[in-house]
ChimeraX commands (.cxc) that place a marker at each C-alpha (Angstrom):
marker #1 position 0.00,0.00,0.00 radius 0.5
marker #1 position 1.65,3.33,-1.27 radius 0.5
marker #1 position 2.26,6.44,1.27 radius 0.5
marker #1 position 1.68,9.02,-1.09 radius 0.5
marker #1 position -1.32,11.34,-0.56 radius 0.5
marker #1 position -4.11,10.88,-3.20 radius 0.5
marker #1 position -3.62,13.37,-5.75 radius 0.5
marker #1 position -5.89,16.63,-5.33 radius 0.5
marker #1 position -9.11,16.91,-7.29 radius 0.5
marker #1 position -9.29,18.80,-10.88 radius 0.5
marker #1 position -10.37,22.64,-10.10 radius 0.5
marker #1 position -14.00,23.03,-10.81 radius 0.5
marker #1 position -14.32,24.95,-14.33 radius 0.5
marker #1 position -17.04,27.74,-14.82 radius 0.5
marker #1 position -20.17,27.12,-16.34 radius 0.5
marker #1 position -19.89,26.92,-19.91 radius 0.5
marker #1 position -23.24,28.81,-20.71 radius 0.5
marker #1 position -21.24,31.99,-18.85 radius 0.5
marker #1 position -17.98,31.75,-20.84 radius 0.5
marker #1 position -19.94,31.70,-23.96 radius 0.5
marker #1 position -22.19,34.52,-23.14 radius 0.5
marker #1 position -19.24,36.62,-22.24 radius 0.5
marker #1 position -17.29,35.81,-25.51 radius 0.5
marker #1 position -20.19,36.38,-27.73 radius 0.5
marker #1 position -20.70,39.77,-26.29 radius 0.5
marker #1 position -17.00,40.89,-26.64 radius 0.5
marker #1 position -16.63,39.61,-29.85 radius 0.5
marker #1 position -19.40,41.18,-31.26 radius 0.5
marker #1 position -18.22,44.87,-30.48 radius 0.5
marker #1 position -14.64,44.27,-31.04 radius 0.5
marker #1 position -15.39,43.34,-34.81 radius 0.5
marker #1 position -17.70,46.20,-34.90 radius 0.5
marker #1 position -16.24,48.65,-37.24 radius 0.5
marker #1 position -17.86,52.57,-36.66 radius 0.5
marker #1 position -17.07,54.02,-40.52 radius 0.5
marker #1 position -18.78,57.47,-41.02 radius 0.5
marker #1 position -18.87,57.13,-44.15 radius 0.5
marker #1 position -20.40,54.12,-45.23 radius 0.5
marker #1 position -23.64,55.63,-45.57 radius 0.5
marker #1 position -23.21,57.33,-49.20 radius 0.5
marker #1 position -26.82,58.94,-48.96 radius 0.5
marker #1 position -26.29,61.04,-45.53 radius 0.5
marker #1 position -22.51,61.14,-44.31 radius 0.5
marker #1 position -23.89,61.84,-40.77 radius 0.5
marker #1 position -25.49,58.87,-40.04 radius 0.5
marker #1 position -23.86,56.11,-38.67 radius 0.5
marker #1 position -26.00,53.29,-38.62 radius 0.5
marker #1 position -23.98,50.14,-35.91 radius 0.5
marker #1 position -25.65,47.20,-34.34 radius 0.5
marker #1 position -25.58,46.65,-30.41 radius 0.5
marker #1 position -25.90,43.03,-29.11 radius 0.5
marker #1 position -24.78,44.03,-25.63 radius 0.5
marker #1 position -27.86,42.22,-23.94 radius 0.5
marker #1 position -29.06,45.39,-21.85 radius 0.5
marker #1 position -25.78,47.08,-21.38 radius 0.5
marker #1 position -25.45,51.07,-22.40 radius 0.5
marker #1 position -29.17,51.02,-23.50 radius 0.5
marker #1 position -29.41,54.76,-22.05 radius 0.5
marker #1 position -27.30,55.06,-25.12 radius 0.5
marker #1 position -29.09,53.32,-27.78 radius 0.5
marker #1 position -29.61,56.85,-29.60 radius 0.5
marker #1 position -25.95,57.54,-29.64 radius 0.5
marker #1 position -24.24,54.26,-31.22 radius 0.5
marker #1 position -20.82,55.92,-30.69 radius 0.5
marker #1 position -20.92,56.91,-26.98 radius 0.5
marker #1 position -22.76,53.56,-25.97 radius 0.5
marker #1 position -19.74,51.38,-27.76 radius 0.5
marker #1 position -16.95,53.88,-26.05 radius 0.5
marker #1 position -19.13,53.03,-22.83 radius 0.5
marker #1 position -19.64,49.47,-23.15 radius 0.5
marker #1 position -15.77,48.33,-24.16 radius 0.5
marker #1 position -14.38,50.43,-21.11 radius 0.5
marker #1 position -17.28,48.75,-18.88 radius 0.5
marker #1 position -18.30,52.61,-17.80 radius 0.5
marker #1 position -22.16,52.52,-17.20 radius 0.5
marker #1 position -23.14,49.54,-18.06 radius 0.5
marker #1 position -26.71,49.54,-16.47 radius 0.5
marker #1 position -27.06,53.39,-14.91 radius 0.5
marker #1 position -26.63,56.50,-17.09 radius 0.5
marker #1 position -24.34,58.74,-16.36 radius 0.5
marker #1 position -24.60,61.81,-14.46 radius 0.5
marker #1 position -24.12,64.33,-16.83 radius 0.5
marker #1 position -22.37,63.95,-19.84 radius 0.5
marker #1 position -21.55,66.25,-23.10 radius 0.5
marker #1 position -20.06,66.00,-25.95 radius 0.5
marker #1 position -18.16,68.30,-28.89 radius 0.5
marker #1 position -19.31,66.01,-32.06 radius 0.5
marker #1 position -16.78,66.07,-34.63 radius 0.5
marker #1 position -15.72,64.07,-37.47 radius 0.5
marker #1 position -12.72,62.00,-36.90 radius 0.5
marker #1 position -10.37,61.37,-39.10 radius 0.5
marker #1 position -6.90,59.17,-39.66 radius 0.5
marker #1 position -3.85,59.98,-39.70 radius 0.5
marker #1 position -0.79,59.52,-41.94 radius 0.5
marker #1 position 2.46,59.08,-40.91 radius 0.5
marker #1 position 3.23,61.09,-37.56 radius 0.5
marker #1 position 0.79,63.85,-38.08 radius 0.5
marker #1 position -0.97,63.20,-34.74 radius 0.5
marker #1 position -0.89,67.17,-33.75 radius 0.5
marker #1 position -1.92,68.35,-37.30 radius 0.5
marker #1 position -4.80,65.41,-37.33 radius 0.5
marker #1 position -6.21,66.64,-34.00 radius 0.5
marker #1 position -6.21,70.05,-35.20 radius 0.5
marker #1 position -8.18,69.00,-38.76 radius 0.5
marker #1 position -10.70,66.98,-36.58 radius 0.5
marker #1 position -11.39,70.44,-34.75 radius 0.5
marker #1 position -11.73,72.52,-37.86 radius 0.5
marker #1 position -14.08,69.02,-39.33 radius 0.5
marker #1 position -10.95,68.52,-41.79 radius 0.5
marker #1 position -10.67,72.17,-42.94 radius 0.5
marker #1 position -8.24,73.30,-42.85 radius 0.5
marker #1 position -6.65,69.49,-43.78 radius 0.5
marker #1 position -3.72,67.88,-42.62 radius 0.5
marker #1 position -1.48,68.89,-45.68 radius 0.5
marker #1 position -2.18,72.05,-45.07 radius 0.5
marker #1 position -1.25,72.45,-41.48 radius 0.5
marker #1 position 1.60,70.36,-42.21 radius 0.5
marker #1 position 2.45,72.78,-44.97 radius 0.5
marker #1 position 2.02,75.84,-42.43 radius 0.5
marker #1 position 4.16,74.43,-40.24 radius 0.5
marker #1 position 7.24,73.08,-42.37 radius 0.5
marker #1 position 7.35,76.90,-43.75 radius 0.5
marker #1 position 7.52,77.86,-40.03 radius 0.5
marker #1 position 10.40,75.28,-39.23 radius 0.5
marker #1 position 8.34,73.80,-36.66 radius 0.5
marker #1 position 8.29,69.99,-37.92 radius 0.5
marker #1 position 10.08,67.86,-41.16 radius 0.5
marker #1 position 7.36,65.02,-40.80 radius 0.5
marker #1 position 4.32,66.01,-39.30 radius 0.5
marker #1 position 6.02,65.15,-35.78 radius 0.5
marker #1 position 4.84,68.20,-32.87 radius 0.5
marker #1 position 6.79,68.37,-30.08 radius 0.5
marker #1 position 5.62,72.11,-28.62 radius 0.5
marker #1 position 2.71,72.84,-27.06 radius 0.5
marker #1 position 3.03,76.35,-28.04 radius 0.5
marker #1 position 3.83,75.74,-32.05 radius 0.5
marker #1 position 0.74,73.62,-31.68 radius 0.5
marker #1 position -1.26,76.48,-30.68 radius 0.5
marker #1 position 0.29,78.82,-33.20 radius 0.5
marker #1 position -0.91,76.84,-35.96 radius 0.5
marker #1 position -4.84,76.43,-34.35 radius 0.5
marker #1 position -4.34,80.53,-33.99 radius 0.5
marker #1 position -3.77,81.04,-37.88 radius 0.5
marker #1 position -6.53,78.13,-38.87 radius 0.5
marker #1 position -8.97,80.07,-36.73 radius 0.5
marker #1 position -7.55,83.86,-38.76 radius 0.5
marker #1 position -8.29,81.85,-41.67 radius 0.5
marker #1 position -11.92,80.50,-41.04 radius 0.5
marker #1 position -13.70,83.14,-39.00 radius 0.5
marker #1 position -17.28,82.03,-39.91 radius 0.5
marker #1 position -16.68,79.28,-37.41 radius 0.5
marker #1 position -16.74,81.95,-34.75 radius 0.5
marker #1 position -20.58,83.60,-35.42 radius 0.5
marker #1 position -21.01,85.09,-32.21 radius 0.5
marker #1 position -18.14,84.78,-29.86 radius 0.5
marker #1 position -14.16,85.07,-30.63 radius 0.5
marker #1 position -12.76,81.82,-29.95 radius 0.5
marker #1 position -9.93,81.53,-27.42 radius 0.5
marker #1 position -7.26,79.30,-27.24 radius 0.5
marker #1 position -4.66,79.34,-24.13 radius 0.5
marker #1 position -1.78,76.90,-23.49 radius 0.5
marker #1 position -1.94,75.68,-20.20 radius 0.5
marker #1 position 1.57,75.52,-18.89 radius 0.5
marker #1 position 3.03,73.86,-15.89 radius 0.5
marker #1 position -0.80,72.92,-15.53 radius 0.5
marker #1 position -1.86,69.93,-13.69 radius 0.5
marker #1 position -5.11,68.50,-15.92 radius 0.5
marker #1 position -7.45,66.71,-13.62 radius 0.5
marker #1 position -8.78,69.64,-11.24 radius 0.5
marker #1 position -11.53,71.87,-10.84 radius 0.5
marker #1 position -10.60,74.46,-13.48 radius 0.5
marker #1 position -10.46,72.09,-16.59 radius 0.5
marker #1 position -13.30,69.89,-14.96 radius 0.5
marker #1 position -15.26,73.46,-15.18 radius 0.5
marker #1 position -14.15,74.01,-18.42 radius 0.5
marker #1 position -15.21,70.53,-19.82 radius 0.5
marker #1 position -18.57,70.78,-18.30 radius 0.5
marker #1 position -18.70,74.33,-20.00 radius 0.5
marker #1 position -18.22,73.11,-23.56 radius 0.5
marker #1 position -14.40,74.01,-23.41 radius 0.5
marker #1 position -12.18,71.16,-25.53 radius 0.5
marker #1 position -8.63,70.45,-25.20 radius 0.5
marker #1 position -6.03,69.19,-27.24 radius 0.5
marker #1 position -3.51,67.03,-25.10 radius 0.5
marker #1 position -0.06,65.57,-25.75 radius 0.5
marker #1 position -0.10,62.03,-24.17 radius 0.5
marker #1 position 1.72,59.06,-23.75 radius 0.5
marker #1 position -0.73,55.89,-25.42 radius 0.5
marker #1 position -0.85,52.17,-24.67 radius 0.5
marker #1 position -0.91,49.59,-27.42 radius 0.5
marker #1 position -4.74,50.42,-27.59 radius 0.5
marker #1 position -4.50,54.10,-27.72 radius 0.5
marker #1 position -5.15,54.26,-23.81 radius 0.5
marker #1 position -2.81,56.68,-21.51 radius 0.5
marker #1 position -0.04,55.12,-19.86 radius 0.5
marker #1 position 3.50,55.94,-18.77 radius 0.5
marker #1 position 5.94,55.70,-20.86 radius 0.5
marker #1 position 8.05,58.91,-20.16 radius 0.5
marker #1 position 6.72,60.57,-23.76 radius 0.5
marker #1 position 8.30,57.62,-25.79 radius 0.5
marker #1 position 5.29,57.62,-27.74 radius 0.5
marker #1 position 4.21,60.95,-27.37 radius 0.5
marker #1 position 0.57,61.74,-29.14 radius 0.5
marker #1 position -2.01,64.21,-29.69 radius 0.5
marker #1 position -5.52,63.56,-28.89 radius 0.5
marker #1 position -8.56,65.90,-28.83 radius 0.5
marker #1 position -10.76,66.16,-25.67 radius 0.5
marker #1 position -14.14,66.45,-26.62 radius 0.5
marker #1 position -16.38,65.96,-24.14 radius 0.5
marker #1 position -16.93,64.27,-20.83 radius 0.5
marker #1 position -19.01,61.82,-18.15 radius 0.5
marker #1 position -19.32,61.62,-15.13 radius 0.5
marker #1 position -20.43,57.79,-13.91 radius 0.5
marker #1 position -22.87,56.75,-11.20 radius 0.5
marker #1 position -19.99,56.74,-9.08 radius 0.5
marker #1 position -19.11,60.64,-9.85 radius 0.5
marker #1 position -15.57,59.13,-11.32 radius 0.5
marker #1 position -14.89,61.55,-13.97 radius 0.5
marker #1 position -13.89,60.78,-17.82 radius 0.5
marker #1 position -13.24,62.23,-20.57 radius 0.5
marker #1 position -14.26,61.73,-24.59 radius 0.5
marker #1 position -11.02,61.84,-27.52 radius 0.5
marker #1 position -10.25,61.80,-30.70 radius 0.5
marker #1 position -7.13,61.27,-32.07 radius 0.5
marker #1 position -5.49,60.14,-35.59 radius 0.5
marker #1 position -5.18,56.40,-34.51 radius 0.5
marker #1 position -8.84,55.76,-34.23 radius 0.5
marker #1 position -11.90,56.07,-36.12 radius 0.5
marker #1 position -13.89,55.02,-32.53 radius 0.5
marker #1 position -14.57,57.86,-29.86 radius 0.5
marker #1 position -12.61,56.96,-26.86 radius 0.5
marker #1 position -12.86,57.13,-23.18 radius 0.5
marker #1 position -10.21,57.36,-20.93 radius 0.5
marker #1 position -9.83,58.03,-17.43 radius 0.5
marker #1 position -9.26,62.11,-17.19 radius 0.5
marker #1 position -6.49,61.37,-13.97 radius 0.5
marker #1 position -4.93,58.88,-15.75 radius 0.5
marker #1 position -4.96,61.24,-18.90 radius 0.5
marker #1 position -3.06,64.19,-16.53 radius 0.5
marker #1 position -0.46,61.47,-15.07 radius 0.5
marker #1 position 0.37,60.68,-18.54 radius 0.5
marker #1 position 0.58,64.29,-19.65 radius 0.5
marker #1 position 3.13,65.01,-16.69 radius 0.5
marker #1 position 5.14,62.03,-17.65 radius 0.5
marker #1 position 6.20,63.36,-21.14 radius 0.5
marker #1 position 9.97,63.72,-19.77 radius 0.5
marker #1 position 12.15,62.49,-23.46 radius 0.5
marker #1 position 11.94,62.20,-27.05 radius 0.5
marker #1 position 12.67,58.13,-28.58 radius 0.5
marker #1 position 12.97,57.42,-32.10 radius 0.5
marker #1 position 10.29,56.19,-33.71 radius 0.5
marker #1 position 11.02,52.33,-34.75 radius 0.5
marker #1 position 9.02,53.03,-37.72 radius 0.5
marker #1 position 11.26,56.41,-38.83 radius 0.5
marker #1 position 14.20,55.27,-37.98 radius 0.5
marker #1 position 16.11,57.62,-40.70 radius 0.5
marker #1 position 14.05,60.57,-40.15 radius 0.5
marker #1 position 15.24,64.09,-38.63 radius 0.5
marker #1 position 12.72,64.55,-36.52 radius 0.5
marker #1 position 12.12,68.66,-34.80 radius 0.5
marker #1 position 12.53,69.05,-31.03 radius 0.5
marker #1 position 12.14,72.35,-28.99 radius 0.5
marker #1 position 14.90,74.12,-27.23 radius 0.5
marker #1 position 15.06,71.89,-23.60 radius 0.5
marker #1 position 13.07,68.81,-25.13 radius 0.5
marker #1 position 10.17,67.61,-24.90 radius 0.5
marker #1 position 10.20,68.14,-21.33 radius 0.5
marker #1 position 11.29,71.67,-21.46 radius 0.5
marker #1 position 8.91,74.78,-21.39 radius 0.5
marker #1 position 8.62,74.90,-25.52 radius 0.5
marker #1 position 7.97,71.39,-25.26 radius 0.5
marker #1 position 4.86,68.80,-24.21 radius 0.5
marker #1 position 5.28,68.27,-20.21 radius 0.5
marker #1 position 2.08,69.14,-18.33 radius 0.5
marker #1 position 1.12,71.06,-21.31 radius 0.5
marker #1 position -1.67,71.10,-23.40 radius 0.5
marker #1 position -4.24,73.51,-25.15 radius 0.5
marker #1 position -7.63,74.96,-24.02 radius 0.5
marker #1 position -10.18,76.40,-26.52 radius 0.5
marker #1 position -13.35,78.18,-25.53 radius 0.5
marker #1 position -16.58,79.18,-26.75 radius 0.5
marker #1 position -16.66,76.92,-29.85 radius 0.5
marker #1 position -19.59,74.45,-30.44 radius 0.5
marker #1 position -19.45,71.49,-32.79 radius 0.5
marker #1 position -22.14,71.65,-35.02 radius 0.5
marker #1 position -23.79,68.33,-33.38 radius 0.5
marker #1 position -23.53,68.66,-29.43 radius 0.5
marker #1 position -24.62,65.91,-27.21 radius 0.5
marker #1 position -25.59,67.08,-23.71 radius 0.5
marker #1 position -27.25,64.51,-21.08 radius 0.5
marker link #1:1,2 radius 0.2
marker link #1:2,3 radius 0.2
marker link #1:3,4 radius 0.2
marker link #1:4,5 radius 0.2
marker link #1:5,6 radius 0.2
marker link #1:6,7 radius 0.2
marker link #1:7,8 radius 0.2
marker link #1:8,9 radius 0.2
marker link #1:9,10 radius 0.2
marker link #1:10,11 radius 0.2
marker link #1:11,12 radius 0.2
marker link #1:12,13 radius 0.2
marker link #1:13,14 radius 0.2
marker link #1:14,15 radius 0.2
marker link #1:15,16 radius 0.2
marker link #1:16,17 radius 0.2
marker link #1:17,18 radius 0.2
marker link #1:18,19 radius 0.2
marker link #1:19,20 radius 0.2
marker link #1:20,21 radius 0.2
marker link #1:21,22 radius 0.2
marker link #1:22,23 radius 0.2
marker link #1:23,24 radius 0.2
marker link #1:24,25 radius 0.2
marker link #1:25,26 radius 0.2
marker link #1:26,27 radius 0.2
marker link #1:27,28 radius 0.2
marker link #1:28,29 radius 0.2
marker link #1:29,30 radius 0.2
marker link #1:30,31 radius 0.2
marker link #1:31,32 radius 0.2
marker link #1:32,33 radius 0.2
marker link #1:33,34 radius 0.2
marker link #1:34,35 radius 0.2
marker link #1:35,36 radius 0.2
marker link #1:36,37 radius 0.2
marker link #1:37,38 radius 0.2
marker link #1:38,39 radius 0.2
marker link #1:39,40 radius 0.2
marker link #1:40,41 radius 0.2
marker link #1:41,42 radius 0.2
marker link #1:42,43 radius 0.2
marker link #1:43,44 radius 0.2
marker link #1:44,45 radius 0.2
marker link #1:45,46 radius 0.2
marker link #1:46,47 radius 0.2
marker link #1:47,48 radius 0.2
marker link #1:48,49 radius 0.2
marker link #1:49,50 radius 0.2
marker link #1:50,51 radius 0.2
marker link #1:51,52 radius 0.2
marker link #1:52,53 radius 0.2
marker link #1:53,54 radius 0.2
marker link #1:54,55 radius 0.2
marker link #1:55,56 radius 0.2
marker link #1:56,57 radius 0.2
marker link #1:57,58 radius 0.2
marker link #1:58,59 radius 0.2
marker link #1:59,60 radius 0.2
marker link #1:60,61 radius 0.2
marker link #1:61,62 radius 0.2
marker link #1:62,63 radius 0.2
marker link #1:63,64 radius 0.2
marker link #1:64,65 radius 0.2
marker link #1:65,66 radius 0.2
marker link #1:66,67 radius 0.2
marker link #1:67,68 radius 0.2
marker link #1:68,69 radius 0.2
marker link #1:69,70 radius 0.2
marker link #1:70,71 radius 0.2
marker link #1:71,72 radius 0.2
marker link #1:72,73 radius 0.2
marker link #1:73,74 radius 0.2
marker link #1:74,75 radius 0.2
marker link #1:75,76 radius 0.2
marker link #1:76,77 radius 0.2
marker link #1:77,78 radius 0.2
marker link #1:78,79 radius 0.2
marker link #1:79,80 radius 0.2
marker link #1:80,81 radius 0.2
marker link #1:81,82 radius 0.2
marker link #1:82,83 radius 0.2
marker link #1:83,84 radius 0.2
marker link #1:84,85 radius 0.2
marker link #1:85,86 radius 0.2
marker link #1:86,87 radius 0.2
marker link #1:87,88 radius 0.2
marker link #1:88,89 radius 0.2
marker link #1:89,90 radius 0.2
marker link #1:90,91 radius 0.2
marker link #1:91,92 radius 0.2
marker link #1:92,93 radius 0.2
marker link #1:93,94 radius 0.2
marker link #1:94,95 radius 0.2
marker link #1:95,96 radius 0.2
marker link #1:96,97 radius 0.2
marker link #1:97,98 radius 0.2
marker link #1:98,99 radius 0.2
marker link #1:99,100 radius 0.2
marker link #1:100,101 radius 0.2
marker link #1:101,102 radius 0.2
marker link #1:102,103 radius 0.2
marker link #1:103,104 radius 0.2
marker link #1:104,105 radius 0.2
marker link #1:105,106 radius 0.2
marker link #1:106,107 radius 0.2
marker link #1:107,108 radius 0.2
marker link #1:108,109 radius 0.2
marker link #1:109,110 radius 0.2
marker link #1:110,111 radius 0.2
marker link #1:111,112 radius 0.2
marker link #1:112,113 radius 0.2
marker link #1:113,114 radius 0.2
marker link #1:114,115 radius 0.2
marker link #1:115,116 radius 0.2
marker link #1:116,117 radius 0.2
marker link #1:117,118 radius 0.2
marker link #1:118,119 radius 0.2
marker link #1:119,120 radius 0.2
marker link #1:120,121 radius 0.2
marker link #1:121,122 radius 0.2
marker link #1:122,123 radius 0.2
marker link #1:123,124 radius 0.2
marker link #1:124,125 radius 0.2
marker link #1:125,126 radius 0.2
marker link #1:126,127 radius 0.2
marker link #1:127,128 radius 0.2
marker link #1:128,129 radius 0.2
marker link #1:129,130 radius 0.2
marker link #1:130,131 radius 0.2
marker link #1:131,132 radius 0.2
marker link #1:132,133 radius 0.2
marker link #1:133,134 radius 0.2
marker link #1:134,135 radius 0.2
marker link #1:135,136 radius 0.2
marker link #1:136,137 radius 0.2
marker link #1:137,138 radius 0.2
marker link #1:138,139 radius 0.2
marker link #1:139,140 radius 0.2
marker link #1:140,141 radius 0.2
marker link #1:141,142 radius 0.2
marker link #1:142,143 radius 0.2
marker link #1:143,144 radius 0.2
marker link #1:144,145 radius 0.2
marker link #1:145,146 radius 0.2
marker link #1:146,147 radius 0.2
marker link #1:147,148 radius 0.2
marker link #1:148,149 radius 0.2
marker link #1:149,150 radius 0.2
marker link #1:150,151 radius 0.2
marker link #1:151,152 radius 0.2
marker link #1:152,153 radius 0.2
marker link #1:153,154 radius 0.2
marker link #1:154,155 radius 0.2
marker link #1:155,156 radius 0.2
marker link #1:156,157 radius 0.2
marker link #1:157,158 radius 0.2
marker link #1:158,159 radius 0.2
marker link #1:159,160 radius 0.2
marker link #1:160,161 radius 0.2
marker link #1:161,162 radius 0.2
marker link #1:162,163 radius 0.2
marker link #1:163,164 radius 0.2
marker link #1:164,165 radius 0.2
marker link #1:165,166 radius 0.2
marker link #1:166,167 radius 0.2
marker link #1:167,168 radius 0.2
marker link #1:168,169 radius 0.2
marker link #1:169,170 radius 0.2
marker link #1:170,171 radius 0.2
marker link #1:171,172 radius 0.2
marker link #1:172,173 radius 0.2
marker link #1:173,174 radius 0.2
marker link #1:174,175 radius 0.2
marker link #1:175,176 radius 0.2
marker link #1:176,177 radius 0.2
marker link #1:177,178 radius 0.2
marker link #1:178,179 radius 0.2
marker link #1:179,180 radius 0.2
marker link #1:180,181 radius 0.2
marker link #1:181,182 radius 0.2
marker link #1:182,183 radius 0.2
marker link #1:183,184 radius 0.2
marker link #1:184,185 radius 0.2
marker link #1:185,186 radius 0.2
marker link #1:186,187 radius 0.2
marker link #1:187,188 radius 0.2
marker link #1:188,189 radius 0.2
marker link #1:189,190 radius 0.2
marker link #1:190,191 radius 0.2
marker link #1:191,192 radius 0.2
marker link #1:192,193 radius 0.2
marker link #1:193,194 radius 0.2
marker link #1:194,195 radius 0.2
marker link #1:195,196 radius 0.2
marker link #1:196,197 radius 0.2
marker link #1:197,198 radius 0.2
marker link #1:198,199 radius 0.2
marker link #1:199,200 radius 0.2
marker link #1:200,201 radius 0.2
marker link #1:201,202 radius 0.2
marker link #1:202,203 radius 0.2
marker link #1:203,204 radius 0.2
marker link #1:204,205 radius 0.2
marker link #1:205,206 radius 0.2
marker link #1:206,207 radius 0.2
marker link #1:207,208 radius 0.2
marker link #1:208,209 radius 0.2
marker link #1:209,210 radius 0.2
marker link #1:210,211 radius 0.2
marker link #1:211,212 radius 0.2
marker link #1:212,213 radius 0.2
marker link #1:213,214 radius 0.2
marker link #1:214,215 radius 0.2
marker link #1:215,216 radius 0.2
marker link #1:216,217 radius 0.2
marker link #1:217,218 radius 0.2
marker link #1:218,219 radius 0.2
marker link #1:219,220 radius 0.2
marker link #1:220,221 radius 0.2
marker link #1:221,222 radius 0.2
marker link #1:222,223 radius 0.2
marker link #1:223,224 radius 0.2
marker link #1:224,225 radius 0.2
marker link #1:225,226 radius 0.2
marker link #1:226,227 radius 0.2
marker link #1:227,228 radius 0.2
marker link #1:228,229 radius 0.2
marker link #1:229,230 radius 0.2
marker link #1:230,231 radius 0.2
marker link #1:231,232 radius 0.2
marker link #1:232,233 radius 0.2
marker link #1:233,234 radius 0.2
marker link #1:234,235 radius 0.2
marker link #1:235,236 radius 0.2
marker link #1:236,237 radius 0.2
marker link #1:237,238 radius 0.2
marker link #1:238,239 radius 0.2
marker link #1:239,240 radius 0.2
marker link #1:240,241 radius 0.2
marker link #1:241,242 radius 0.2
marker link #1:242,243 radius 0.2
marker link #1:243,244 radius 0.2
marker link #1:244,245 radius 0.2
marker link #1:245,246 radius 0.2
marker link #1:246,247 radius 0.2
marker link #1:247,248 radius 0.2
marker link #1:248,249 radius 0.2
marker link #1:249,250 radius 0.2
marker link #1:250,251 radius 0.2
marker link #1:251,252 radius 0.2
marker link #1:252,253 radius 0.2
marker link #1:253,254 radius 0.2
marker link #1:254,255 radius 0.2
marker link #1:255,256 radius 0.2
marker link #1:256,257 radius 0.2
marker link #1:257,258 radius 0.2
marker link #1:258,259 radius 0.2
marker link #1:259,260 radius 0.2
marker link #1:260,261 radius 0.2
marker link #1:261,262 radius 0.2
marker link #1:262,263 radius 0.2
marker link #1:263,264 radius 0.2
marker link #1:264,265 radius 0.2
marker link #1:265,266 radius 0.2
marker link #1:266,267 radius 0.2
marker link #1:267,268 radius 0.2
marker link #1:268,269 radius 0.2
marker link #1:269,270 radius 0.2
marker link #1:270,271 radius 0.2
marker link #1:271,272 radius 0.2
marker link #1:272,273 radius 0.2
marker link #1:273,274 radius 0.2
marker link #1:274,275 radius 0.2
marker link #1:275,276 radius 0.2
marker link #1:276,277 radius 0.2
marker link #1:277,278 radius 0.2
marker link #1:278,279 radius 0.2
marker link #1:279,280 radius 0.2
marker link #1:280,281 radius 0.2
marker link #1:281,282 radius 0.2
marker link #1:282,283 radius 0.2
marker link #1:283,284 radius 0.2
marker link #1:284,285 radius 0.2
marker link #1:285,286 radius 0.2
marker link #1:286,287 radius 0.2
marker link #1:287,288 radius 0.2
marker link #1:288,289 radius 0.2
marker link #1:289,290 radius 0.2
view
């Protein structure tokens, strides 16, 4: 008769019917592809198919908002607070243009991104599209505004670069919740989400909007060039990766390109460190207000 202990019993496994329901729901919105376009008769109607089995329905009317809800697993079955949102048009990218892209998406792609990158190769500010100040950033948003007054009918726009600014508190919460947007050098995961990575990746994105949860946690709505889907982040984890934008790496992908840095780096005060870009009193031409 052998000594040895009787081996342990196999863990129980989870039911299958709740693995499956799970997988079916994921898999459903990560395929889901949110094209703007591909409705030739009315370019403003996106027409996307839920299956998230009762999740987000307070969003139902606003397929873009409920998907950005339902992948970050942000009021799932309570609406928010409040929530509002700055509607625009995104658009891609190409090549390191992130800056230039976030600034098209705010002027709905006029100016485009050739021309700000134009405007800012004659100014010496970038070789590739690549922006590394805060402040040649706002220079260019300053002369696409000169150049398309009608989009300011009753009020001058105003533009300000925060500087040495820390972005979660009550100011730029104020500001949000006032219509104000913000264009934001970050540092972005693999899926576009903030992260620290001491500005290795540096990026632009466009604050749009924001929502506040059941649980008055505060977020905040992007677009940037990466992305055709409206995102959702976390607006503290958006201000620690902001701060955290301390030196320039070489892009992998542009390995033999000259790439433009301010005097001091990125981490000086021409540069991207706990700066980014407020604009006031402009409204999309769709708002979304909860």
């Amino acid at each position: 008769m052998s000594n040895n202990p009787p081996p342990p019993p196999p863990p129980a496994s989870a039911p299958s019917t709740t693995i499956t329901t799970s997988t079916t729901q994921r898999s459903s919105l990560v395929e889901l592809k949110c094209d703007l376009a591909s409705n030739n008769n009315n370019p403003n109607l996106i027409q996307l198919t839920f299956n998230t089995s009762g999740e987000c329905t307070w969003a139902t009317q606003y397929p873009e908002i409920q998907k950005a809800c339902y992948l970050r697993r942000i009021c799932q079955f309570a609406p928010p607070k409040e929530l509002r949102v700055q509607n625009v048009t995104p658009i891609l990218q190409t090549g390191p243009t992130c800056g230039l892209t976030a600034l098209s998406i705010f002027f709905e792609g006029s100016p485009s991104v050739k021309t700000f990158l134009d405007m800012a190769r004659a100014r010496g500010y970038t070789n590739n599209g690549e922006m590394f100040s805060a402040r040649q950033l706002n220079d260019l948003l300053a002369q696409g505004l000169e150049n398309n007054r009608h989009l300011c009918e009753y009020k001058t726009v105003s533009h300000t670069v925060i500087d040495e600014g820390w972005l979660d508190d009550s100011s730029t919460r104020k500001q949000l919740q006032n219509g104000s947007i913000f264009v934001v050098p970050y540092d972005p995961d693999r899926n576009h989400t903030p992260c620290l990575n001491r500005g290795h990746k540096a990026h632009w994105a466009l604050i749009v909007g924001y929502l506040i949860d059941q649980f008055d946690d505060y977020y905040v709505f992007a677009r940037h060039g990466k992305t055709k889907n409206l995102a959702l982040w976390s607006l503290r984890d958006l201000a620690h990766s902001n701060a955290n934008l301390f030196e320039f790496c070489q892009p992998i992908s542009h390995a033999d390109e000259v790439f433009v840095l301010p005097e001091g780096g990125i981490a000086g005060s021409n540069g991207l460190r706990s700066q980014f870009i407020m604009i006031e009193h402009y409204r999309a031409r769709d708002e979304i207000v909860l």
